[in-house]
VEXGU-623440 format. One record per residue (C-alpha): x, y, z; residue number from 1. Coordinates in Angstrom, 2 decimals. Layout:
N
x=X, y=Y, z=Z, i=NUM
...
//
This chain:
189
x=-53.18, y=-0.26, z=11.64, i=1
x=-52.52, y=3.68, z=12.22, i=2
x=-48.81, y=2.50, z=12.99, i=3
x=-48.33, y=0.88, z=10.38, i=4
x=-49.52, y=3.10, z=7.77, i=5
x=-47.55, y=6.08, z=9.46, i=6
x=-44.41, y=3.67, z=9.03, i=7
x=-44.91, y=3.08, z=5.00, i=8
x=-45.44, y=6.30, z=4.82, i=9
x=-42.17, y=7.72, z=6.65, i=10
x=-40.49, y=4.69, z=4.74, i=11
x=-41.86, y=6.00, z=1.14, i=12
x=-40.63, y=9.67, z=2.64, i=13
x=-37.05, y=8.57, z=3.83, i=14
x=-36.88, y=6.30, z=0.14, i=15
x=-37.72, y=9.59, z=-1.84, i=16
x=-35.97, y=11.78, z=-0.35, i=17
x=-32.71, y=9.62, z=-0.73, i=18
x=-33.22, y=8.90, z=-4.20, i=19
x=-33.98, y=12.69, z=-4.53, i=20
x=-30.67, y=13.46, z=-3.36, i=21
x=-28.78, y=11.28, z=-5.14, i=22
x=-26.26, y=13.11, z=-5.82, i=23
x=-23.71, y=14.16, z=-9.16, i=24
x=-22.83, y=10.22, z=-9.09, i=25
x=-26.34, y=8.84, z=-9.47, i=26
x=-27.78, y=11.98, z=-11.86, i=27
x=-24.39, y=10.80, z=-14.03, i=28
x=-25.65, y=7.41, z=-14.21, i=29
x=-29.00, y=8.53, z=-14.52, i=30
x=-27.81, y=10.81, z=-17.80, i=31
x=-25.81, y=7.97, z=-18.81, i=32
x=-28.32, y=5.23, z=-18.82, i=33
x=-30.60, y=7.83, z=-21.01, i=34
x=-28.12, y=8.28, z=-23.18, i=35
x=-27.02, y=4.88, z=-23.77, i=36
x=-30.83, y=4.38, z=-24.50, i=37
x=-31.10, y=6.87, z=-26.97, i=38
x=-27.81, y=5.12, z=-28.75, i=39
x=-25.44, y=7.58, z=-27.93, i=40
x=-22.65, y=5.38, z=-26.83, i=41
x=-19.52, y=8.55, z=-26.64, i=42
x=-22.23, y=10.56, z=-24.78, i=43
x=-23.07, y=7.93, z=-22.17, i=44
x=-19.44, y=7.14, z=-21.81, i=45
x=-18.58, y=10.61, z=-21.01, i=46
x=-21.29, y=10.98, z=-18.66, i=47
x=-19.71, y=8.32, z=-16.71, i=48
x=-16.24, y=9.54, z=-16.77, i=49
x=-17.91, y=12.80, z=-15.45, i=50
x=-19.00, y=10.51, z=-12.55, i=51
x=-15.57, y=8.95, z=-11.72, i=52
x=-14.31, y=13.01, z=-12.25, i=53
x=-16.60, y=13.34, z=-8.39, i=54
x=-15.21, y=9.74, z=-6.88, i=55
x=-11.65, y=10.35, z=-8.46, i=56
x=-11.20, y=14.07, z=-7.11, i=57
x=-13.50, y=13.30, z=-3.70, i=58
x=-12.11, y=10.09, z=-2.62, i=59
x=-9.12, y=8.86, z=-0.62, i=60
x=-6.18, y=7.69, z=-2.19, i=61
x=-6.64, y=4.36, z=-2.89, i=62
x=-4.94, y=1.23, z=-4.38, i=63
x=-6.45, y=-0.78, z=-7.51, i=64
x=-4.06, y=-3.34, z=-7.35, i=65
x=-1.29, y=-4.17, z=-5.36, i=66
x=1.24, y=-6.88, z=-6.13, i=67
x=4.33, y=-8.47, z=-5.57, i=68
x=5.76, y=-9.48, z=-8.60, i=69
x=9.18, y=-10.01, z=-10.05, i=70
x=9.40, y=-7.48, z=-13.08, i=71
x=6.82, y=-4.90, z=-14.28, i=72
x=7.03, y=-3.34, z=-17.76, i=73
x=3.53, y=-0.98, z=-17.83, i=74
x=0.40, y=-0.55, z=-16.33, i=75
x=-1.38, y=-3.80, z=-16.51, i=76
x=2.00, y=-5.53, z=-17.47, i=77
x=3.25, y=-7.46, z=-14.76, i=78
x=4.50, y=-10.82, z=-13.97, i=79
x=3.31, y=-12.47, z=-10.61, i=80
x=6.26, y=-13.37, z=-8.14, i=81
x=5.10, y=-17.45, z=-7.53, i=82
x=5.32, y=-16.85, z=-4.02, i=83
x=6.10, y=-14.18, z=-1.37, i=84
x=9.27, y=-15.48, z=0.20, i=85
x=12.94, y=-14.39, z=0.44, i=86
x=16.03, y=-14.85, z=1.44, i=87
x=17.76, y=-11.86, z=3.14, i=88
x=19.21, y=-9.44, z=1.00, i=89
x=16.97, y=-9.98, z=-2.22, i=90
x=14.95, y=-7.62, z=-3.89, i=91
x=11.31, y=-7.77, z=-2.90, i=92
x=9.51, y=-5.27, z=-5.60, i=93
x=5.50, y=-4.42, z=-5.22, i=94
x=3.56, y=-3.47, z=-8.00, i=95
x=0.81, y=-0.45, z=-7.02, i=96
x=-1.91, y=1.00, z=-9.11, i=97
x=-3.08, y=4.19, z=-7.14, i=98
x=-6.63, y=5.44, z=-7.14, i=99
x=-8.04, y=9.26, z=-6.58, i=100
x=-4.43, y=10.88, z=-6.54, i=101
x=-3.86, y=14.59, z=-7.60, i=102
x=-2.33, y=16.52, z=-10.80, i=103
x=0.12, y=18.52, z=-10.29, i=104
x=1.39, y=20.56, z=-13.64, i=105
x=1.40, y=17.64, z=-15.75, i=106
x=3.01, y=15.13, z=-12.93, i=107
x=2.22, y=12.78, z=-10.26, i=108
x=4.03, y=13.04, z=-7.07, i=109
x=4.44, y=10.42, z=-4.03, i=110
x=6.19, y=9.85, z=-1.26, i=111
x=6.31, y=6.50, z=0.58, i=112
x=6.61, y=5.39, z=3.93, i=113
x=7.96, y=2.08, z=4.99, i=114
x=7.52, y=-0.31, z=7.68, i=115
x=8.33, y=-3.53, z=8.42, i=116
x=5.99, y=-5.71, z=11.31, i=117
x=6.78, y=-9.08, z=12.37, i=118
x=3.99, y=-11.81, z=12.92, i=119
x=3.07, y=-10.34, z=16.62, i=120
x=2.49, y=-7.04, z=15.06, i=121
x=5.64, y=-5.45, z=16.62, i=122
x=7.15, y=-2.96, z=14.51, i=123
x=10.74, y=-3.38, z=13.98, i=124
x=11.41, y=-0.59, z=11.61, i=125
x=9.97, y=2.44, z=10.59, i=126
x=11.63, y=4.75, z=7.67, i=127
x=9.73, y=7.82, z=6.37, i=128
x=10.50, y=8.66, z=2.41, i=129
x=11.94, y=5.99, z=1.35, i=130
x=10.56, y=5.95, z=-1.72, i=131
x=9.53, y=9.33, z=-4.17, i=132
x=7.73, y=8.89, z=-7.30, i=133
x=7.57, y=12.10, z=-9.58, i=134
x=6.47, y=11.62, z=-13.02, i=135
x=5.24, y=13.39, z=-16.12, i=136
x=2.01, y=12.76, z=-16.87, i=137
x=-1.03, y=14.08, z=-18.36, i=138
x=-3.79, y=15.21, z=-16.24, i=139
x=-6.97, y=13.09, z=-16.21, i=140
x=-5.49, y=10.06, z=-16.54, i=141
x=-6.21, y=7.43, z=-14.69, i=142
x=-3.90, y=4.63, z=-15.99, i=143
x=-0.92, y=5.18, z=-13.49, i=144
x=1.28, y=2.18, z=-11.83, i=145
x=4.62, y=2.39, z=-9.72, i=146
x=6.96, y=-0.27, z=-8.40, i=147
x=8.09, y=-0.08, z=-5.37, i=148
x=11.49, y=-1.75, z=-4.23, i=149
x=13.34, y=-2.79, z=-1.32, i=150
x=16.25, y=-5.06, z=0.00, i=151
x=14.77, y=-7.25, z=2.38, i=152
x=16.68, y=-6.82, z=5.76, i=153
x=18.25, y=-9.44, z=8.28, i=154
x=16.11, y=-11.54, z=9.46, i=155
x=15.34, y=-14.19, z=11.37, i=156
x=13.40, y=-16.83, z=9.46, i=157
x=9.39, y=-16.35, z=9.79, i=158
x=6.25, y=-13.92, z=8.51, i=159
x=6.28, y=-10.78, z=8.03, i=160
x=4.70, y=-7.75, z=6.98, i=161
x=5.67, y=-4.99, z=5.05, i=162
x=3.68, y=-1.58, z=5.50, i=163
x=3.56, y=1.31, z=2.74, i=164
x=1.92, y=4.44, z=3.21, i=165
x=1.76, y=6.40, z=0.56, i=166
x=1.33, y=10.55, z=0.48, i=167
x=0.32, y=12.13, z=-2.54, i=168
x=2.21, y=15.70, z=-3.32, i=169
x=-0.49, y=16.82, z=-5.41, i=170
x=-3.04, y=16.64, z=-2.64, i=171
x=-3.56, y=15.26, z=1.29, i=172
x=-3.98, y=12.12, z=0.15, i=173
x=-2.41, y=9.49, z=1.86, i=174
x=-3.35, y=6.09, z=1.81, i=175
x=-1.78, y=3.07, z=3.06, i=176
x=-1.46, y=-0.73, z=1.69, i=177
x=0.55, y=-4.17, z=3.51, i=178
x=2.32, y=-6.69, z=1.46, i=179
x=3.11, y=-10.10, z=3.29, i=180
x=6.31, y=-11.33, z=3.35, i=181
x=8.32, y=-14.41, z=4.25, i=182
x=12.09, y=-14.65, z=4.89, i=183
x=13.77, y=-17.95, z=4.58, i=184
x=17.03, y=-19.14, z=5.30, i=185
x=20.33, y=-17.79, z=3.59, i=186
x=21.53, y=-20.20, z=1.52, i=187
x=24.29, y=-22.23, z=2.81, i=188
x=27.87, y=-21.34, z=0.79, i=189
//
């Protein structure tokens, strides 16, 4: 019985002393909930955005959403490509909402890697910067999308995989995402 009553008790010690140490996230949800109690809606709302301030600016870079689509007009506004094959030579465009990326004197800032994998996982190309996204934008906000385009290559018919890893100017961030791809047969002329 001695054992087991030394166990609750380094259990209730261990439980305490994590909730203790919660940390800004859970006293910002803690403040929050209070204030949501008391009515306070803007309050409670701000606590929370105080919270995502800590996972936004601590975090990796990280994607929301990624997509490929076949036009994008906004963030959130996007239309769904039906399927993920091609034919060589067409435009395969990804949609990407990043996550926990820096400021920079009112801009965002990326760089994008590229690489393309076939179904065995062999890498058949590999092209640093292809891509660089630098836009104005005000700091804090957390609403930001980017499309990301490319011609896909020569083929032969089959799966394959298209790698993007992303570095953030503003930080160093990086963060990396894969889009699945098919390429079909050129159309006969």
């Amino acid at each position: 019985m001695r054992l087991k009553t030394a166990g609750l008790t380094a259990f209730l010690v261990l439980s305490w002393s994590s909730f203790a140490a919660a940390g800004p996230i859970a006293d910002a949800g803690a403040e929050a909930e209070g204030l949501h109690a008391d009515g306070q809606i803007v309050e409670a709302l701000e606590a929370l955005n105080a919270a995502a301030d800590v996972v936004w600016g601590e975090g990796a870079l990280a994607f929301r959403t990624v997509a490929v689509v076949d036009a994008a007009s906004g963030f959130g506004l996007y239309d769904v490509r039906a399927d993920a094959t091609f034919k060589p030579d067409q435009k395969l465009t990804v949609y990407v909402e990043p996550v926990g990326f820096g400021y920079g004197g009112g801009t965002v800032a990326f760089t994008a890697d590229l690489a393309l994998e076939n179904a065995t996982g062999q890498v058949l190309n590999e092209t640093a910067d292809v891509f660089a996204i630098d836009a104005p934008f005000a700091e804090g906000r957390r609403e930001f999308y980017m499309t990301l385009t490319f011609d896909v290559p020569f083929l032969r018919p089959g799966d394959y995989t298209a790698i993007f890893t992303v570095h953030d100017k503003n930080s160093d961030k990086s963060g990396s995402f894969d889009v699945p791809f098919n390429v079909a047969l050129p159309a006969a002329e």
